[in-house]
N, C-alpha and C positions, 0 to 999 in steps of 0.2 A: 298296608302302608309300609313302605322302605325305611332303612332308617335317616333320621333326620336332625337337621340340629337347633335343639331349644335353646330361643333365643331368651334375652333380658332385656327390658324396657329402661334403659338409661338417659336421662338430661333429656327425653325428650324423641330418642330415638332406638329402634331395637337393633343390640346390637349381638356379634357372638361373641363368646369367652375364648382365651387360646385355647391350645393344646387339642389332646382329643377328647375331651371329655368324659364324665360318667355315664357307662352303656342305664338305659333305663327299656324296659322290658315289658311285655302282653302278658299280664297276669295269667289269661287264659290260655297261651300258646307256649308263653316263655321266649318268643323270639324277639330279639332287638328291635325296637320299633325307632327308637332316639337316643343321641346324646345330649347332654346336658352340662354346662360349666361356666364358669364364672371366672376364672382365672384370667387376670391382666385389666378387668374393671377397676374403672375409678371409682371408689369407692366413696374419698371424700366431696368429690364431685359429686356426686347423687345427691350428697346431703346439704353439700351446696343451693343447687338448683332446686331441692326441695323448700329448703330454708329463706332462697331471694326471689324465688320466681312462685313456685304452686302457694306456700305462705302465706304472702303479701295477696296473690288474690282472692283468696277460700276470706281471707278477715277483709277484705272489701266487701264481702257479702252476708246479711243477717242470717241468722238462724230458717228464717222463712223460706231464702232466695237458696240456700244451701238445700233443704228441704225440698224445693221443685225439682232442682238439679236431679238429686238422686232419684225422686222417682222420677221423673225423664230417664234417668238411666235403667232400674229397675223395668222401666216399660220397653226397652231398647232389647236388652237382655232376656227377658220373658218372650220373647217373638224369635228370639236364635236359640232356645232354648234344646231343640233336636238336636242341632250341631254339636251344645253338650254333648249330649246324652250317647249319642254315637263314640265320643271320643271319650265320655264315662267307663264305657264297656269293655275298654282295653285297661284298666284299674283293675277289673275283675265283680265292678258292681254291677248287679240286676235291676232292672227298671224301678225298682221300689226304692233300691240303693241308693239310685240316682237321684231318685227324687227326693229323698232326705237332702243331698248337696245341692244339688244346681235348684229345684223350686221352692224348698227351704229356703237357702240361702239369698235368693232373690226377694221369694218373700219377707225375709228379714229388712232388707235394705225396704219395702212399700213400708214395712209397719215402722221403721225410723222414720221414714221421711214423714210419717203422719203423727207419730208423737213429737216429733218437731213442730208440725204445723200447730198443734192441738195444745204444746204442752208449753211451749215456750215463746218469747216474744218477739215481735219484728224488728229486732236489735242486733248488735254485734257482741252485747255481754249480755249477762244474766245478771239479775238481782236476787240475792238469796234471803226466803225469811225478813220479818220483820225487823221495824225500827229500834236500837235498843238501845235505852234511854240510860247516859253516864252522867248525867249530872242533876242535882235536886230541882233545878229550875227550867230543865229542860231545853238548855242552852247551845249540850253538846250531846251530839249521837254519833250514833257507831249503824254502822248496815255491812252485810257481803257482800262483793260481787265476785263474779267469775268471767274471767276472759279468757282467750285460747294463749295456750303456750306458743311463744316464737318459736321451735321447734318440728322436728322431726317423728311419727308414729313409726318405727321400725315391729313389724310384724314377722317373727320368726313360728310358721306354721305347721303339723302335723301332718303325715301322709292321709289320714284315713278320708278326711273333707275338703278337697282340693277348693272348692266353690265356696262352702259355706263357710270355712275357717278363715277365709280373705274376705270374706264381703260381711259377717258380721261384725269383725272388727275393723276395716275402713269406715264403713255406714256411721259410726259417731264419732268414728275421728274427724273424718271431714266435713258432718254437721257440726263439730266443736270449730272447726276453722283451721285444722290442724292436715298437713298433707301429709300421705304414707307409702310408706317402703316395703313391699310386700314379699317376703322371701318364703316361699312353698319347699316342703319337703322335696327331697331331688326325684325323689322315686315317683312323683306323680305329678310332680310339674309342668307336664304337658298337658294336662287338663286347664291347669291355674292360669298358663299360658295361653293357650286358647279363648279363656273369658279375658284375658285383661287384653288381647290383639282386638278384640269386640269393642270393649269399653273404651280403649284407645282411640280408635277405627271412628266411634260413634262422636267426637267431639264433645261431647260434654262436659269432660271435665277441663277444669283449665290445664294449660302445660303445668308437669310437675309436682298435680297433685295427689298423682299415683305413678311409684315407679316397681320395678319387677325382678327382682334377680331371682333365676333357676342356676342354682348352683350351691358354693358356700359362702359365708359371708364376708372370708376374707378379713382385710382387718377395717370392716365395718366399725366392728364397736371401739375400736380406737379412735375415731374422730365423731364422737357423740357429745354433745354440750351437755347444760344442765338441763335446756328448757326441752331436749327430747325424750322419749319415751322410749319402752321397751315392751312388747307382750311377747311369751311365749307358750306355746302347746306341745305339748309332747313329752319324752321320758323325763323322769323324775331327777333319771341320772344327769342329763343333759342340761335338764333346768338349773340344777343347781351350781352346775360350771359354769354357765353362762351370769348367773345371779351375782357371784364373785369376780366377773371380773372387772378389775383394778381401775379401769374406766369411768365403768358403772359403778364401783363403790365409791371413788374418789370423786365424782362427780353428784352424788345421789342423785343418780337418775332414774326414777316410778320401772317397777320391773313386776310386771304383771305374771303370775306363774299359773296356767293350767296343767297339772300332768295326769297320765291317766291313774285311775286308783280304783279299791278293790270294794267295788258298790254291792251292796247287799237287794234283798229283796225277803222280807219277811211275811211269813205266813201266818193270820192271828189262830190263837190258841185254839176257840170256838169254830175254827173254819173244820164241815166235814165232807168227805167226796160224795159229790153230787152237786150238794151248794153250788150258786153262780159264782159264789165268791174262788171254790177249788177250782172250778172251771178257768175263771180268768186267770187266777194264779198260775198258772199251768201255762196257760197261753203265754203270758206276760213274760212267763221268764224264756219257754221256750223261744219267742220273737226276739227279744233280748239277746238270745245265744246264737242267733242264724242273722239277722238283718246286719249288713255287712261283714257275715262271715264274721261277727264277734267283735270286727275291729273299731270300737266306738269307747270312747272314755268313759263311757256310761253306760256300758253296757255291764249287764250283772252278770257277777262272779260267785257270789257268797249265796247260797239259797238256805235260809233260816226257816226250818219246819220244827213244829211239834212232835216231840219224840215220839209220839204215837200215831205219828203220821208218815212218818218218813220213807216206810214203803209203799204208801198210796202215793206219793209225791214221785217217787222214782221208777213208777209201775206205770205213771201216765205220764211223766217226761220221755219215761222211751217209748210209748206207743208215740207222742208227737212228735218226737224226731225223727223215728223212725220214716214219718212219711215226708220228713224234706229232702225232695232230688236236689242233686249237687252238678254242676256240672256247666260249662260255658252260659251264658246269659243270657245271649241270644237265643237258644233250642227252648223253644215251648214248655211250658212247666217246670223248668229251673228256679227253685225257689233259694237256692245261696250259692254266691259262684266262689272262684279263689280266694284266699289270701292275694294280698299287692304283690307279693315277688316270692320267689325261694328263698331270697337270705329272710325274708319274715315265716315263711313257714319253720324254716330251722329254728328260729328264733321260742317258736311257740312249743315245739318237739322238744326243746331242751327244758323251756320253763315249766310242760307238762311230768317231763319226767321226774323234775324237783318236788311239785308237789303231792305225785303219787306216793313221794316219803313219806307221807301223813293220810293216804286218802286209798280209798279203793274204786279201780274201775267199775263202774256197770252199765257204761252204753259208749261205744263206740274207742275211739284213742288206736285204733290198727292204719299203720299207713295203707294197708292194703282197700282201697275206696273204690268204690264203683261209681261213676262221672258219666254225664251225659255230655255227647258232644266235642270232648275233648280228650286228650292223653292224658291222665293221673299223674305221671312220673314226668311233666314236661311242664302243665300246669301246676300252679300252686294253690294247691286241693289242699282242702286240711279239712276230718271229721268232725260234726258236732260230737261234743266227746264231754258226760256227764262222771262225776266223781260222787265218792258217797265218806264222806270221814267221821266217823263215830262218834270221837272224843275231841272236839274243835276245840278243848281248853286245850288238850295234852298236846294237840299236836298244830301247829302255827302255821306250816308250810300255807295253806290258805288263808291263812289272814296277812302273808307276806311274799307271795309272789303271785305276777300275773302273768298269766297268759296270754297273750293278746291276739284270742280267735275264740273261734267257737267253743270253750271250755269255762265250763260252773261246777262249783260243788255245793252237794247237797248236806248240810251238817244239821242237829237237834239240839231243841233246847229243853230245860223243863218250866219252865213257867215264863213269866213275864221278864224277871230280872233278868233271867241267863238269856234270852232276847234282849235287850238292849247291852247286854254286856260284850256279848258276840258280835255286835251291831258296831261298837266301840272298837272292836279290836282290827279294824279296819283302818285305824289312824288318820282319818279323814279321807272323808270321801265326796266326788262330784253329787253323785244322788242317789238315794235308797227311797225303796219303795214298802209299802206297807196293806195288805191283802185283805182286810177284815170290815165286815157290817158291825161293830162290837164300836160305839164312839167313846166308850167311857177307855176301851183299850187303845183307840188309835191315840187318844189325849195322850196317855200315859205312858205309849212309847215313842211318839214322836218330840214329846217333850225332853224322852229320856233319851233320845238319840240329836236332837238338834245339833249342837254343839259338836257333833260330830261330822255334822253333814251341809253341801252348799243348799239344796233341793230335798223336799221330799216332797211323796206321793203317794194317797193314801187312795186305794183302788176298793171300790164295791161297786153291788151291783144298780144301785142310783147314780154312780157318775160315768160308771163302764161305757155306756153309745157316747159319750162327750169327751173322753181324756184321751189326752193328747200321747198319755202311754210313762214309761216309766223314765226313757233315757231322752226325751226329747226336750231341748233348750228353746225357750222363748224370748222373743225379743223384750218383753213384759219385767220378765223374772229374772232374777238375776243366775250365772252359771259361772260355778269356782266350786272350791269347798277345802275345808282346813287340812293343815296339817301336809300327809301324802298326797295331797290331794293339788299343793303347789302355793295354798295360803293364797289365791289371786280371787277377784271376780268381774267377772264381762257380764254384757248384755244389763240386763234391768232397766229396760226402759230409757229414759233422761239419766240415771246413775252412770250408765254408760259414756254419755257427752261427759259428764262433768269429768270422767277420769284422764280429760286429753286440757282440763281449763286448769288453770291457777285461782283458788280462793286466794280472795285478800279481804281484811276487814278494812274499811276507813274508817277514819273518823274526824268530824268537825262540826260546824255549826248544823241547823238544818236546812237555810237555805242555802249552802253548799252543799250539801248533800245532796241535795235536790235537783241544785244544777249535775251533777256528776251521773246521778243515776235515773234523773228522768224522771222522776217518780215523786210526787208531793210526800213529804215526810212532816211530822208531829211539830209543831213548832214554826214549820215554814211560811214565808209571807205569802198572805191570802189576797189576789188578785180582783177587785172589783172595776169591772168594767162599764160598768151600767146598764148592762145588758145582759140580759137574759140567758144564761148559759143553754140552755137548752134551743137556744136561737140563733148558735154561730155551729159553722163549719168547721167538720174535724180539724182541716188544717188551719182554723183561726181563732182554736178554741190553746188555751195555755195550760201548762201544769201550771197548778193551783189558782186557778179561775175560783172563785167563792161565790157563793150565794146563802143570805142568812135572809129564813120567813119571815113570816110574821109569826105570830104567836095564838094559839089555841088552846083555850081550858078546856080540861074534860067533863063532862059532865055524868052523869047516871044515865041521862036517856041516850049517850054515845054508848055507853055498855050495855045496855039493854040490848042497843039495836045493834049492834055487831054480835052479839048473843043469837039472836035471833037471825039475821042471816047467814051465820057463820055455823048455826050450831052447837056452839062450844057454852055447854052450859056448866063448867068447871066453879065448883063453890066457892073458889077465890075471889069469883067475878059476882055471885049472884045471893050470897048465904050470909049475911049481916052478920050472926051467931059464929057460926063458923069459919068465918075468915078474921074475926078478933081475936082467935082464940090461932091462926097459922102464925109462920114465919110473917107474915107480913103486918099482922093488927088490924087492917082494915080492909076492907073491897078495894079490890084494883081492877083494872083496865087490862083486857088483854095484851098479852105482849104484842101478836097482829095486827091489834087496831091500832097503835103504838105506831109502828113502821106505816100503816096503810095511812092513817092523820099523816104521819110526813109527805106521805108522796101527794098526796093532797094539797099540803105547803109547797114542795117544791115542784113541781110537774108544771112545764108550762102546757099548755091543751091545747091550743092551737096548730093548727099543722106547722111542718117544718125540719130540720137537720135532724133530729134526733127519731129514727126512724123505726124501733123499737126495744124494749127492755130487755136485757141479753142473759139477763140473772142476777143474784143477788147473793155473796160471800160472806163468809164470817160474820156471822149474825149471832150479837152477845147482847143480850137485856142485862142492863147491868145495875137499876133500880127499880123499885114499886113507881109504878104511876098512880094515883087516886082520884076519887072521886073530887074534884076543885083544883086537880095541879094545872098548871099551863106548860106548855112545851110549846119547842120550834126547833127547826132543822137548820143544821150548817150544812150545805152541797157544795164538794168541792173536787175540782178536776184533778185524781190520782196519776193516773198515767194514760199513756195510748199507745195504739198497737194497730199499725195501718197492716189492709188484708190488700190482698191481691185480688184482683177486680177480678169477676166472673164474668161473661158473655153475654150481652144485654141486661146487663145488671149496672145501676150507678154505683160507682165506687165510696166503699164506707170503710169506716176504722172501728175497732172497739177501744170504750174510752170507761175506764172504770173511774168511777164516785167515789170518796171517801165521804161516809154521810154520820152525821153525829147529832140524836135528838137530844136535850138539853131540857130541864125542868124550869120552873120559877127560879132555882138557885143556881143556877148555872152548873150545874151538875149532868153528867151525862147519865140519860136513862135508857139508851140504846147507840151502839156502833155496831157498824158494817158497810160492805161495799156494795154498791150495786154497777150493772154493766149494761151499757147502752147501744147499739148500731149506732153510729153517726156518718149522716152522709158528706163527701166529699164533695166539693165545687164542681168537676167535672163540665161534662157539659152546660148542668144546668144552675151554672154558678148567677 
């Protein structure tokens, strides 16, 4: 490739920056590949046309409809995926590399667009948590919700994950309804550049709800409002000038900090060489130190051994280093290619020599390398290069500077405590990991290191064929960690959307409420239709549609016989002696047969709309029933939640039940919800 020039995705169209740009460079060769710049962009404009145009349409669509999008997109993407991977390899990553960013990263955006489906509702806001009741008579309630900020997601990203560092953080901005600005470190922004010409290219998104600058960001964050956002990745130094400024504090506007920090990896007490446990420990950290040439947030730095292990630990990290070839990515058997560029090799040469202050070589650290494939002195080659420091109380340089390539050190402790103390002196870290079959030990230092850490991982040889490894972020779990570490957290699942929504509490009557969040609330008027709730059509059925049974006493030969074919011969139910003498005083009624009588009352049985039982939530018995009580069921329409029709499938909703059974005294002796398919009119209305 000649060199070329990286464009930016502006208002809608890509354009170039003036001047000449920033050269940006072949990890592997070193030669000029692109320029790269941003200079004479409109800046407020971007935030314009993100704010009037991508906005406005992301919140015309529910959670659900945002949800297909993306994975439409993620499907779009996963099929151009080589074309990555090609243009990966001029970064300096190796096929594995790559596939941490670009199918990571893709895969992140399937598993958003599926906890969206799965997790949230077919709306435009969210209701948070239950109904919470302000007044003695239950007059006046209070509920959350969550809407999307009117606003801007400005993504300021790190060089090492060109892919995954933009697409895990778009993926619930723009399920929140929120459009984003995606600014890639300059050094590798022709990677970032080439998926978003893709994503552009493939229509899916609306205009403006992703735009692109490769370059700097100018004076971006001077035209930021309140309702925009901010995340950032990368150095610690950088995040914190960016956190400060005057914009951002004068406006408080959410500034999310990842930076990189100095992860540990401990080794338990009782671990000895041979164990699968030294085995993996060994692996774990040496993959850790070679898988992007080191360059990962979370890759470990700190190696915490038992002092009486310390030479078995640095006797089999250098036989496995020893056998990682280094050298262009493409040449067969190349298990770790360069550094991103020279100026980051220097980078790692100076921070290495800071902390040989404190530490002793014993594997590797000579620029003199032997490379497959390429020129050493042209390419930016850097050795995995292990350290060994004695006295990690006395000497800090490791617990205070990173290197950011293939370099760890090896330090000791003597018991539990000086592990977690060592563990601590990391001032907050993305994620440490933790090596031992010992669970009375992992309790005890993962407890004692939480507070320290975003992530931890606790490695043996029962979850070893399944873990995902020590520095790997999930879209599940949440990825930050305190302190050095930048005080932010991304990913987590739904935590994630909600960091792009605005909580508000309301509060008023409950049928206000109700009307606002859709959702039947404690208090709200009960809707009788004269008709059979289980007899209308999702679209003709209302929030809070009611239905109250009839009434049923229980008798002794109902406990008998749910005894009997349930099995549950628990003395509560069956031991005259023994149950006077319980909590309760007398024989009761299973809590099951309890709920299973109501469905009994309220179930209409004849075919019809309601087309099966989809589950049943929050289930609290909340008195004795006995032998002679009567009870009956309130059934009342909570909310609904229309699905996206399948392919020769009639079109249904889920419509959840707020169900309340009730004694003689009008007392409640069970709440909970139940969830139902309900079919849609469609054709066969």
């Amino acid at each position: 490739m000649g060199t070329a020039t990286i464009q930016s995705h502006v208002c809608g169209a890509w354009v170039s920056g003036a001047g000449a740009g920033t050269p940006l460079f072949n990890a592997v060769t070193g030669d000029e590949i692109a320029r790269a710049g941003s200079d004479g962009l409109d800046f407020a404009a971007m935030l314009r046309f993100a704010r009037e145009t991508g906005g406005p349409a992301l919140r015309q669509m529910s959670f659900h409809q945002r949800a297909a999008m993306l994975k439409r997109l993620a499907q779009h993407l996963m099929e151009r995926k080589e074309q990555f991977y090609a243009v990966s390899a001029w970064t300096g990553a190796t096929r594995a590399d790559g596939w941490v960013d670009i199918e990571g990263g893709i895969g992140t955006v399937f598993s958003y667009a599926s906890i969206a489906r799965r997790e949230l509702p077919n709306e435009r806001f969210l209701v948070e948590g239950p109904a919470e009741r302000l007044s003695a008579k239950g007059g006046f309630l209070g509920r959350h919700i969550l809407v999307p900020r009117e606003g801007v997601s400005v993504h300021i990203n790190a060089f090492n994950f060109p892919c995954w560092g933009m697409l895990e953080k778009i993926a619930p901005s723009l399920l929140a309804g929120v459009p984003a600005i995606v600014k890639p470190a300059t050094a590798t922004s022709f990677l970032t550049e080439a998926m978003v010409r893709e994503i552009v290219a493939s229509g899916i998104l609306p205009p403006g709800a992703l735009q692109l600058i490769c370059g700097g960001v100018g004076d971006l964050l001077d035209h930021l409002c309140e309702q925009d956002s901010v995340t950032f990745t990368g150095s610690a130094a950088t995040g914190r000038r960016l956190r400060v400024h005057p914009n951002i504090v004068a406006n408080s506007i959410p500034f999310n900090m990842e930076a990189d920090s100095l992860n540990c990896c401990i080794l338990g007490a009782g671990v000895d060489p041979g164990e699968p446990e030294f085995d993996l420990f060994v692996r774990e950290v040496a993959r850790e130190m070679t898988v992007k040439a080191g360059q990962k947030c979370t890759a470990i730095r700190r190696i915490i051994v038992p002092a009486g292990r310390v030479d078995a630990v640095i006797t089999a990290l250098r036989a496995r280093l020893a056998t990682v070839t280094v050298g262009d990515p493409a040449v067969e058997g190349v298990r770790m290619g360069p550094l991103v560029g020279n100026a980051q090799r220097t980078d790692v040469w100076e921070a290495l020599a800071a902390i040989r202050a404190g530490a002793e070589l014993v594997f590797g650290g000579s620029p003199d390398i032997e490379v497959q494939g390429a020129d050493a002195a042209r390419g930016a080659f850097f050795p995995a290069t292990l350290l060994h420091c004695a006295d990690p109380f006395a000497s800090r340089e490791a617990h205070e500077i990173e290197a950011f390539g293939p370099v760890a050190t090896v330090m000791p402790y003597a018991d539990t405590d000086e592990a977690i103390a060592l563990a601590r002196l990391g001032k907050g870290s993305l994620a440490g990991s933790l090596v031992t079959a010992d669970d009375a030990e992992a309790a005890r230092i993962i407890l004692g290191t939480a507070a320290w850490h975003g992530r931890m991982l606790v490695l043996n040889r029962h979850c070893a064929k399944e873990s995902t490894g020590h520095g790997s972020p999930l879209a599940s779990l949440v990825h930050g960690g305190p302190g050095r570490a930048g005080g932010g957290e991304e990913l987590g699942g739904v935590r994630a959307i909600k960091h792009y929504m605005q909580r508000t509490a309301i509060q008023g009557s409950p049928d206000t409420l109700t009307a606002i969040t859709r959702e039947f609330n404690p208090g709200s008027r009960q809707i009788d239709t004269g008709v059979h709730p289980f007899r209308r059509y999702f679209e003709d059925l209302q929030i809070g549609e009611t239905l109250i049974t009839h009434r049923r006493t229980v008798t002794e030969a109902d406990i008998v016989n749910f005894g009997c074919v349930s099995g549950d011969h628990f003395y509560a139910h069956f031991d005259e002696t023994a149950a006077k003498d319980s909590l309760f005083g007398k024989r009761v009624a299973h809590g099951y047969f309890v709920i299973s009588a109501a469905a009994g009352m309220f179930v209409s049985p004849a075919p019809g709309p309601v087309l099966a039982n989809y589950g049943l939530e929050n289930l609290r018995f909340v008195e004795p029933v006995g032998i002679g009580d009567t009870i009956r069921a309130r059934l009342t329409a909570k909310r609904k939640i229309a699905k996206d029709p399948r392919p020769g499938e009639q079109p249904n909703g889920v419509v959840a039940w707020d169900v309340e059974v009730s004694n003689q005294h009008d007392k409640p002796v069970a709440v909970y919800e139940i969830l139902t398919l309900v079919a849609m009119r469609g054709e066969n209305a």
